[in-house]
Backbone atoms as SQL, in Angstrom:
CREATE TABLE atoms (id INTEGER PRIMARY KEY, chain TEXT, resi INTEGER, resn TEXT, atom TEXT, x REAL, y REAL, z REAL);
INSERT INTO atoms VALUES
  (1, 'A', 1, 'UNK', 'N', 14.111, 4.698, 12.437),
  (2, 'A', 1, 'UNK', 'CA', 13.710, 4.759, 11.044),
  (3, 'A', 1, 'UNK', 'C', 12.617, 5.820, 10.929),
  (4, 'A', 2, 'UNK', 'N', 12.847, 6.423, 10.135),
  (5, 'A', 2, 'UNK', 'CA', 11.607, 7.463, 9.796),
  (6, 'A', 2, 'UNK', 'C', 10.465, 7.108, 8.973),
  (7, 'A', 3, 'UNK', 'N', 9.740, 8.043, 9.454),
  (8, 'A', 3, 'UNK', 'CA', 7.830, 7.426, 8.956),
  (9, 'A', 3, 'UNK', 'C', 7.809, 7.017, 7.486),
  (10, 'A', 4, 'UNK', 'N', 8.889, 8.327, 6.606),
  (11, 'A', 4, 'UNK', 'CA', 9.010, 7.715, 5.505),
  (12, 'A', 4, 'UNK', 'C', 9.159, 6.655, 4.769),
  (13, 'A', 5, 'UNK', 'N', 10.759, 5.940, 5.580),
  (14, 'A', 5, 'UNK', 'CA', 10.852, 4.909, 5.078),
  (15, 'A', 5, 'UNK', 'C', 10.499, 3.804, 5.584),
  (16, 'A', 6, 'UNK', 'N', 9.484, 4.097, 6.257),
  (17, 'A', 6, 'UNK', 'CA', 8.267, 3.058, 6.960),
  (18, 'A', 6, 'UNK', 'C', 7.402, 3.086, 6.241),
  (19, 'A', 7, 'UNK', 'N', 6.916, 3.537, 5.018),
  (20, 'A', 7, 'UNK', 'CA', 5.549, 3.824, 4.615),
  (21, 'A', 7, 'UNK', 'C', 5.956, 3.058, 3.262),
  (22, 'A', 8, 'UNK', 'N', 7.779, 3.431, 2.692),
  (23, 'A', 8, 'UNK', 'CA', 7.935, 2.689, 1.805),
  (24, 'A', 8, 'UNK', 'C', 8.307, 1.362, 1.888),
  (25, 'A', 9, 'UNK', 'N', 8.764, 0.796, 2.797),
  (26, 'A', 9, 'UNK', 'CA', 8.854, -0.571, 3.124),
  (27, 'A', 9, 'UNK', 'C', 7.430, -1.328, 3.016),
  (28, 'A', 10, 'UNK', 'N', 6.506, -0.658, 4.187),
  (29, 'A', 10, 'UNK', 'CA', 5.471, -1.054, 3.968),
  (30, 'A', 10, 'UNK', 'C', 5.167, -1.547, 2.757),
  (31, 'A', 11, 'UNK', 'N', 4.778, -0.415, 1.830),
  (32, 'A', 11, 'UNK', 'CA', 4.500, -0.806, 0.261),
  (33, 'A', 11, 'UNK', 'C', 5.211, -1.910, -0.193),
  (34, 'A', 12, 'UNK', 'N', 6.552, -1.570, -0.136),
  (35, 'A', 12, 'UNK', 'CA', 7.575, -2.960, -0.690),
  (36, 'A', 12, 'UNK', 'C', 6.860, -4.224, -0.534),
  (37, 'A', 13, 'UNK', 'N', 7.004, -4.425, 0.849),
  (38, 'A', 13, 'UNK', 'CA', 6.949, -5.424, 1.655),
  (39, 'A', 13, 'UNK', 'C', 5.481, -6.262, 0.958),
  (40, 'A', 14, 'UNK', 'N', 4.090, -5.582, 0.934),
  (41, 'A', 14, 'UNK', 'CA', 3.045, -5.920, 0.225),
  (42, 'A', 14, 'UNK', 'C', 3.210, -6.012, -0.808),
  (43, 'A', 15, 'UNK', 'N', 3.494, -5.434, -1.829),
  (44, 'A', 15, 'UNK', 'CA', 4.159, -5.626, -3.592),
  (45, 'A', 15, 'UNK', 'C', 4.969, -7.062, -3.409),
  (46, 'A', 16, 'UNK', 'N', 5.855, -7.282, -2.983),
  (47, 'A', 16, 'UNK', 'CA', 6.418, -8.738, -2.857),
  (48, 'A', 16, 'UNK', 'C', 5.841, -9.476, -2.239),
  (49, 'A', 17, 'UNK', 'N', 4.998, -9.553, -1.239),
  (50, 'A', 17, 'UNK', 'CA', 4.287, -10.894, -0.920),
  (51, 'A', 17, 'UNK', 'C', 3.209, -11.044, -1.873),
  (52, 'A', 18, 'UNK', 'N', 2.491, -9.760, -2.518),
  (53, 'A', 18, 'UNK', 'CA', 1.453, -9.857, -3.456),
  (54, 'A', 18, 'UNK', 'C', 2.063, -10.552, -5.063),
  (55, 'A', 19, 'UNK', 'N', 3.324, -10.883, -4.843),
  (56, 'A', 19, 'UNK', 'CA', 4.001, -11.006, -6.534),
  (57, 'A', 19, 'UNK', 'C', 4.048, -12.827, -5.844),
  (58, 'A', 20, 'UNK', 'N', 4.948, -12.785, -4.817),
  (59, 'A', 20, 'UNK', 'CA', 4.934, -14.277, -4.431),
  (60, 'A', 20, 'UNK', 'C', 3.830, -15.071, -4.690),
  (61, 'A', 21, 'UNK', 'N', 2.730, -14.408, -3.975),
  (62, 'A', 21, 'UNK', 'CA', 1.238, -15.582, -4.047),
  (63, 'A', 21, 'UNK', 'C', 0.764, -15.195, -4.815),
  (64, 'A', 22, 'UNK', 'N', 0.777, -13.944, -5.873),
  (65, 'A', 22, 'UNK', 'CA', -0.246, -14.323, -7.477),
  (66, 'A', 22, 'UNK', 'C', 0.475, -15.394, -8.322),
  (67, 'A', 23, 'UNK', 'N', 2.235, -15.511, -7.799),
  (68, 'A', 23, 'UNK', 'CA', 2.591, -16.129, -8.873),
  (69, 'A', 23, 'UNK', 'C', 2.275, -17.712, -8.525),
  (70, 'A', 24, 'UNK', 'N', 2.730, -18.363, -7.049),
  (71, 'A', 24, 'UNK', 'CA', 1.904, -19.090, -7.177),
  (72, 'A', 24, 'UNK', 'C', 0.771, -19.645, -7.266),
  (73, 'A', 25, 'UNK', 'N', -0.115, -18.684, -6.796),
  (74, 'A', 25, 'UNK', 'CA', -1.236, -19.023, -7.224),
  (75, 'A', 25, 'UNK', 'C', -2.168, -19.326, -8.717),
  (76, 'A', 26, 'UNK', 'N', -1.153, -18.638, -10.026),
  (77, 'A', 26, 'UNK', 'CA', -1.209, -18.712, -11.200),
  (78, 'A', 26, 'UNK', 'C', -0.322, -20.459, -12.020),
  (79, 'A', 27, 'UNK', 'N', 0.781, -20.940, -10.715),
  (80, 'A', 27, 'UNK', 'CA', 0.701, -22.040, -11.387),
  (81, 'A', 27, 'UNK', 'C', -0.108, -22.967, -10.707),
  (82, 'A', 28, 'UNK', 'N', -0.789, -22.427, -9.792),
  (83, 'A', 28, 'UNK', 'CA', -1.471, -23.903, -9.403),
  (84, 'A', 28, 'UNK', 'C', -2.621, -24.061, -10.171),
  (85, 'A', 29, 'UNK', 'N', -2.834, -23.092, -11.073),
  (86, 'A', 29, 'UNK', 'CA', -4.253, -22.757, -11.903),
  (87, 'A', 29, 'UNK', 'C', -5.365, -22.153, -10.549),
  (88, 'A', 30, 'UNK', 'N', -4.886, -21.140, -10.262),
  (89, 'A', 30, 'UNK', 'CA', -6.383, -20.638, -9.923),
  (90, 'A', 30, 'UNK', 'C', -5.748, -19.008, -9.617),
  (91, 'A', 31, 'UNK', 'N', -6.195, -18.847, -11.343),
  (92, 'A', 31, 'UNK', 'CA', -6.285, -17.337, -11.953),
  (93, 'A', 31, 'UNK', 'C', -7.148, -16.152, -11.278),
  (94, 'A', 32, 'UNK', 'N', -8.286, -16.484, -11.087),
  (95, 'A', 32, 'UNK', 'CA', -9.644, -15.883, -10.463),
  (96, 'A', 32, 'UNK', 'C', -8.436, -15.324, -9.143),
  (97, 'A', 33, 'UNK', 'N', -7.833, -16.252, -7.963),
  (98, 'A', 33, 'UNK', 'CA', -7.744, -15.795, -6.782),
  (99, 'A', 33, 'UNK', 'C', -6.738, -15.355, -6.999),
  (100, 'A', 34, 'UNK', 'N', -5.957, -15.735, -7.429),
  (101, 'A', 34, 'UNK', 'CA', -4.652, -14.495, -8.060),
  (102, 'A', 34, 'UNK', 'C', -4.601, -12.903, -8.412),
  (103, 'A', 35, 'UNK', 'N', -5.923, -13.133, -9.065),
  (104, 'A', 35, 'UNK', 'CA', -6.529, -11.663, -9.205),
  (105, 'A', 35, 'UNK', 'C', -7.112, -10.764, -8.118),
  (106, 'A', 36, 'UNK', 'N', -7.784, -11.793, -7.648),
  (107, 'A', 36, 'UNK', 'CA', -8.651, -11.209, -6.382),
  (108, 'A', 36, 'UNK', 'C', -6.759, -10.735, -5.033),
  (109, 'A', 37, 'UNK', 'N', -6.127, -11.585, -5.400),
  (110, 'A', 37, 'UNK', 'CA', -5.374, -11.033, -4.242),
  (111, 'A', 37, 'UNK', 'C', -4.449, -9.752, -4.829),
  (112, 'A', 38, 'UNK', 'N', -4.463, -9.700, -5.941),
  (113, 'A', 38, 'UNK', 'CA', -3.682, -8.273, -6.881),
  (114, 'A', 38, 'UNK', 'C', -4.532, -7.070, -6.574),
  (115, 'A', 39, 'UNK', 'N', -5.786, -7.639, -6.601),
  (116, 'A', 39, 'UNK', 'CA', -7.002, -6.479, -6.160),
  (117, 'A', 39, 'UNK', 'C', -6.646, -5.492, -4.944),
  (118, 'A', 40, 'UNK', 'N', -6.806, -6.772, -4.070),
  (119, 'A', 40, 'UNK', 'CA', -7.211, -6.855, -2.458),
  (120, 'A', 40, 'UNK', 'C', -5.574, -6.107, -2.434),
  (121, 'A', 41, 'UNK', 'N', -4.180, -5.621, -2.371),
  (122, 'A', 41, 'UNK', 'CA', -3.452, -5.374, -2.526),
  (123, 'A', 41, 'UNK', 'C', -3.112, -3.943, -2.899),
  (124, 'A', 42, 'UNK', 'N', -3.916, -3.905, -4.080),
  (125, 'A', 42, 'UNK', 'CA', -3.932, -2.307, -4.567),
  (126, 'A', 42, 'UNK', 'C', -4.539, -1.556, -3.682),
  (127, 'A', 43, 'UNK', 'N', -5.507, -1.938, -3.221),
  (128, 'A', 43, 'UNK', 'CA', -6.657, -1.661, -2.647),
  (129, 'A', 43, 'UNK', 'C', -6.062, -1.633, -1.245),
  (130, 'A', 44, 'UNK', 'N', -5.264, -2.215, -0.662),
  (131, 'A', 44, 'UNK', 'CA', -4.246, -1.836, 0.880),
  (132, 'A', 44, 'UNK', 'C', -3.097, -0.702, 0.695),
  (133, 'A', 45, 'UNK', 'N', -2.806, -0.977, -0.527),
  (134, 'A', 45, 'UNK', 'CA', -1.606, 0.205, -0.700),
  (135, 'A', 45, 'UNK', 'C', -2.312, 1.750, -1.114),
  (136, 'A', 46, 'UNK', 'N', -3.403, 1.963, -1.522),
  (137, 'A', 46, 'UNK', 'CA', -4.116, 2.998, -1.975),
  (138, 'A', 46, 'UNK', 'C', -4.743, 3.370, -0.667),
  (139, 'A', 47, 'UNK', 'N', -4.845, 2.369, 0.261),
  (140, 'A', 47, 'UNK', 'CA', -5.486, 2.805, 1.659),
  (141, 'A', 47, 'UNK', 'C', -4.123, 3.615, 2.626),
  (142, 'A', 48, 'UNK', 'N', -3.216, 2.735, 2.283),
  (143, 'A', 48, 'UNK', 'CA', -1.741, 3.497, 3.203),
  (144, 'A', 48, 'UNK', 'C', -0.943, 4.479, 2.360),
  (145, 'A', 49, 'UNK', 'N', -1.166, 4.957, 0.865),
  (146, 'A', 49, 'UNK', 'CA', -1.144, 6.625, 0.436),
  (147, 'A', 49, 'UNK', 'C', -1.967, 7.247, 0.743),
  (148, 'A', 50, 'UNK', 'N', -3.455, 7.057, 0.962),
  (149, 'A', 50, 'UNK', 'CA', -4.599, 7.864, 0.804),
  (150, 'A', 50, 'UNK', 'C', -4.427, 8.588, 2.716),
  (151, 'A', 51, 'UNK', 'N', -3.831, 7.598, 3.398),
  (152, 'A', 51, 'UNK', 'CA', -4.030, 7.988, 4.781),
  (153, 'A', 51, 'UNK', 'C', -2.533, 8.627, 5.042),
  (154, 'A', 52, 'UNK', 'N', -1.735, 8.563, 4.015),
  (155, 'A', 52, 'UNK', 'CA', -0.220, 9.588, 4.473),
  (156, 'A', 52, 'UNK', 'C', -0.615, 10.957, 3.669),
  (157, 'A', 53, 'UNK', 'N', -1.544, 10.386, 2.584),
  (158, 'A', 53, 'UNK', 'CA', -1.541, 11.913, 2.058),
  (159, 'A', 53, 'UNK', 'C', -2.349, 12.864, 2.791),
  (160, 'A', 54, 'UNK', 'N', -3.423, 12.542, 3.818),
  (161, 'A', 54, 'UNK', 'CA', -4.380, 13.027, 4.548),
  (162, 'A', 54, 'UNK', 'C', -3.213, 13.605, 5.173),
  (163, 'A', 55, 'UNK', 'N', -2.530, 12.631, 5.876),
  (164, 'A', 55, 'UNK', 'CA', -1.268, 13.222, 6.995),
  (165, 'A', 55, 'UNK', 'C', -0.714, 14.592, 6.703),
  (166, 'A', 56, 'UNK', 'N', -0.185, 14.431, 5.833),
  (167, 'A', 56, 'UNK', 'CA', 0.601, 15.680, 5.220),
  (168, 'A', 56, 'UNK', 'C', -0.916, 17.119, 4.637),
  (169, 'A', 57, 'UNK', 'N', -1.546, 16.558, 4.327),
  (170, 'A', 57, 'UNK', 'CA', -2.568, 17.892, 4.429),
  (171, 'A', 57, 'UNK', 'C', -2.503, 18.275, 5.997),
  (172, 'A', 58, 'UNK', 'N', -3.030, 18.060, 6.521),
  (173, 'A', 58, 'UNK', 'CA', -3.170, 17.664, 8.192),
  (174, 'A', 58, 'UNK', 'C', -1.752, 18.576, 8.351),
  (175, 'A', 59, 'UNK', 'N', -0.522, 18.446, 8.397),
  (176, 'A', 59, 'UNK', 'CA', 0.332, 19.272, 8.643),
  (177, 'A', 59, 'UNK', 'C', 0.687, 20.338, 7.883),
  (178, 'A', 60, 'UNK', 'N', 0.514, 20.253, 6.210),
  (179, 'A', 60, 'UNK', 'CA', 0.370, 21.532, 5.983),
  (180, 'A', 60, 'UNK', 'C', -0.406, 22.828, 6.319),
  (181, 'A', 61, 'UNK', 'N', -1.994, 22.199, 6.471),
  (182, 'A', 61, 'UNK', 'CA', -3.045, 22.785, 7.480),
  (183, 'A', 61, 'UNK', 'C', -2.498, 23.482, 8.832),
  (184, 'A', 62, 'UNK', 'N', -1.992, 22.595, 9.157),
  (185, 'A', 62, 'UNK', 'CA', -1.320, 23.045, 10.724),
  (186, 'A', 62, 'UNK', 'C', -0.078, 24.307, 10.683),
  (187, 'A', 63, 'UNK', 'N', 0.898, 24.054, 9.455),
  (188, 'A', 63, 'UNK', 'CA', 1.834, 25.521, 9.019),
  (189, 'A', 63, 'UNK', 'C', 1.220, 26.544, 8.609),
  (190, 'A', 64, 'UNK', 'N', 0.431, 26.628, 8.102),
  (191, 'A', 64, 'UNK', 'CA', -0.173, 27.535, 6.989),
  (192, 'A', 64, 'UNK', 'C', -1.229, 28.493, 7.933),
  (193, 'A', 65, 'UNK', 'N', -2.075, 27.467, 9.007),
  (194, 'A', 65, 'UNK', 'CA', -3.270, 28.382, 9.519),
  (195, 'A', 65, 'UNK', 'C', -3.378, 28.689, 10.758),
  (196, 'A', 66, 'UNK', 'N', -2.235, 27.376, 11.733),
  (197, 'A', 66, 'UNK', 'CA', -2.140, 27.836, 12.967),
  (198, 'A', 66, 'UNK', 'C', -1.302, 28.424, 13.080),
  (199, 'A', 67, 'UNK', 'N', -1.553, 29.981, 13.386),
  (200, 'A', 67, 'UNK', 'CA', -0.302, 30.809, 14.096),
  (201, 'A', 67, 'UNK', 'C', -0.316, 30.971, 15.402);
C-alpha cells in the first residue's frame, strides 16, 4: 500500500471512530466530552497533514536544490 493511501485511511479511520464516540457520547448526555473528543481529533488529523505536508516540502526541496 502506498504512503498515500496510508495517510488517507489513517484520516478515515479517526473521522469514524471520532463520529462513533461523539455520537455516543451525546446520547449518554455528556456533550462537554463529545466535544472535547471532536477537538482532540481535529487536532490529530491537522498533526498527520501538517507532518505530510512538511514531507513533500522536504522532497520538493530535495528536486529543486540538490543537484
Amino acid at each position: 500500500m502506498s504512503l498515500e493511501l496510508h495517510v488517507i485511511f489513517q484520516i478515515a479511520v479517526i473521522g469514524i471512530a471520532t463520529a462513533v464516540l461523539a455520537s455516543l457520547l451525546k446520547q449518554s448526555g455528556r456533550d462537554e466530552i463529545a466535544t472535547l473528543v471532536t477537538i482532540t481529533a481535529l487536532v490529530l488529523v491537522a498533526a498527520v497533514v501538517v507532518t505530510n505536508i512538511n514531507h513533500l516540502f522536504t522532497e520538493i526541496r530535495a528536486v529543486f536544490f540538490n543537484q
